[in-house]
N, C-alpha and C positions, 0 to 999 in steps of 0.2 A: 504494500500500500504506500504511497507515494504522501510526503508525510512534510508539514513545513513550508518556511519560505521558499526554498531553493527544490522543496518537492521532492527530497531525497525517499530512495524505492525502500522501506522497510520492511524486511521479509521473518515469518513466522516459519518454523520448520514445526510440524508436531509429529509423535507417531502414536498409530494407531494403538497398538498397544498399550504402553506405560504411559500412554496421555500426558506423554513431557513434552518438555517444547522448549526450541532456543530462536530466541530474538536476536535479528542482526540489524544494526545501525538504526535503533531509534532517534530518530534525528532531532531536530533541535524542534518546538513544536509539534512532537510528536502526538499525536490525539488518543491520549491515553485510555478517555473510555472510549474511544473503536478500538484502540486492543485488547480492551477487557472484556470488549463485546465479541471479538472471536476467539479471544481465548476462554469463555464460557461456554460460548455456542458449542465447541469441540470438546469441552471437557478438559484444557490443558492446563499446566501447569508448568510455571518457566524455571528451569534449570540451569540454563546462562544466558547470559547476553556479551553476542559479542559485536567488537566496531574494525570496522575492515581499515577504519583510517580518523587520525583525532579530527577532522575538519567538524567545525560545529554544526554541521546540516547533517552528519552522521550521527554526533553523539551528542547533542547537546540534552536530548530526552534520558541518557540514561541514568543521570540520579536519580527521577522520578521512578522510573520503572525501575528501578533497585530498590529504591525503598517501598514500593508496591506488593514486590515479589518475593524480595530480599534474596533474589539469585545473584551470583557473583558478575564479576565486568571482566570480562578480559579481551585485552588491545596490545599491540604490539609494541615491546620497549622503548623502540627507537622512535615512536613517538611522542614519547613523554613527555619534551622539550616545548610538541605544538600543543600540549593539552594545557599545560601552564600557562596561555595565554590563549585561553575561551576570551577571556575580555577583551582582547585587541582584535579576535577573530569578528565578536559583537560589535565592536565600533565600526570594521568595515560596511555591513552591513544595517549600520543604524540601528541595531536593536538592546533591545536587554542582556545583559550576559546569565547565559541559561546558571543552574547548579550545578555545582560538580560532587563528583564521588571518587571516591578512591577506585584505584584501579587494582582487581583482586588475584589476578594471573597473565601473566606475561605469555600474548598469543604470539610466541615463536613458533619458528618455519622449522617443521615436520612434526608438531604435535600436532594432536588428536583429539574430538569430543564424538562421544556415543551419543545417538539418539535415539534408544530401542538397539535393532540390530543394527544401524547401520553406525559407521563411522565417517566423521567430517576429517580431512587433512585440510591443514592450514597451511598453506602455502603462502612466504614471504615473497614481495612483488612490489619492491621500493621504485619512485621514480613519481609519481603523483606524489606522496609525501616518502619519507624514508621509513617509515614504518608499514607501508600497507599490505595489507593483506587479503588473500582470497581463502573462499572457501571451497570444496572440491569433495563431495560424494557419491566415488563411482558406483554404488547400489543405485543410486534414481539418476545416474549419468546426468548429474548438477551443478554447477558452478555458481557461488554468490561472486561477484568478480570485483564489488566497492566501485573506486573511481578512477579503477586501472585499463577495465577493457570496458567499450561501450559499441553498440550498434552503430559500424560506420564510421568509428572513431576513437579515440583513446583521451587518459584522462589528462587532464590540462597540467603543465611543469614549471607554471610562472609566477605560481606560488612557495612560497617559504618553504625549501627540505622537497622541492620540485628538481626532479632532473630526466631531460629530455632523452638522451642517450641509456639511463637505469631502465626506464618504466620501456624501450622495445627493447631491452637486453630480459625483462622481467617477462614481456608478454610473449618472447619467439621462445625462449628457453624452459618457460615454466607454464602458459597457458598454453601456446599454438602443441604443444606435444600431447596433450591431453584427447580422447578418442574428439575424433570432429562429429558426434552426434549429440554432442554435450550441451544441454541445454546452457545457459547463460543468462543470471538474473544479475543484472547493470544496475549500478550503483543510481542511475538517473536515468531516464525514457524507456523505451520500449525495450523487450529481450530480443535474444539472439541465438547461434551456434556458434561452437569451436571453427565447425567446417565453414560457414558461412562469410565467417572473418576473414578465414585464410583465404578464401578466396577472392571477398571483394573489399574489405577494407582496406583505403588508398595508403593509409598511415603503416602498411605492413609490408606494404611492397620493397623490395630489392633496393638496398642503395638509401631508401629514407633517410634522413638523419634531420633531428629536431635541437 
């Protein structure tokens, strides 16, 4: 669900069985009772919440829903530096600086969260911020991919701990290998595929360089 000023995509994982559920990038106005309204409607209960990247249109919701849920937070280390300044990320933006919370595990590159049977790998995928992260569940061949890969496009490097050259050493190296029938929920706008990308997104082509 598409969540906030900047409309960042916030996606619920639940499974059927142990009616857990992990939340990724509650964004900054995030509409907490529509989460509570599908997380009721399914029966689920949040387990973690994680944020693919500190930018506050990802995480600026998640102290609330921490303290909602009181499931832990975990974000990638080498962000830590952007998460310290929620408030200058709010003044660009003109708004309020959301809450913050502590950050309760450190989502490093080749750890793992269970949902039911299946397992998520977090895959690190620096170059949109130096900390970002995807997530990668080959049981439903799914990718949460943050603000790293997009339909058409990749994520922007012209921000703070942005680098042009990381984020397509990140995507050819650690997304484009992954099966191409991999579905792809983007951090912003519409989904995609693995295959899809490798094929027509212009930002992937030979030679590129940002």
């Amino acid at each position: 669900m598409a969540v906030g000023l900047l409309q960042c995509n916030c996606t619920i994982l639940g499974d059927e069985t142990t009616r857990e559920a992990i939340v990724v990038d509650p964004g900054d106005g995030a509409d907490l009772a529509r989460l509570q309204d599908v997380l009721a409607r399914h029966g689920l209960s949040v387990k973690a919440i994680v944020i693919t990247h500190a930018h506050i249109d990802h995480i600026g919701g998640a102290a609330k829903l921490k303290a909602l849920t009181g499931a832990p937070v975990y974000m990638n280390a080498a962000d830590h530096d952007l998460y310290q300044h929620l408030d200058m990320q709010a003044a660009w933006l003109n708004m309020a600086p959301p809450e913050r919370t502590d950050i309760d595990s450190d989502a490093r590159d080749g750890g793992s969260l269970r949902l039911g049977e299946a397992e998520l790998h977090l895959l690190h995928t620096p170059g949109h911020t130096q900390g970002s992260v995807c997530l990668f569940c080959p049981a439903e061949h799914l990718l949460i991919a943050g603000d790293t890969l997009f339909r058409d496009s990749i994520g922007r490097t012209d921000l703070p701990g942005g680098d042009g050259r990381m984020i397509l050493e990140s995507i050819h190296t650690r997304l484009l290998t992954l099966p191409e029938e991999t579905e792809v929920i983007c951090g912003h706008g519409a989904g995609t595929t693995i295959g899809r990308e490798k094929e027509r997104n212009p930002f992937l082509r030979p030679g590129v360089r940002l």
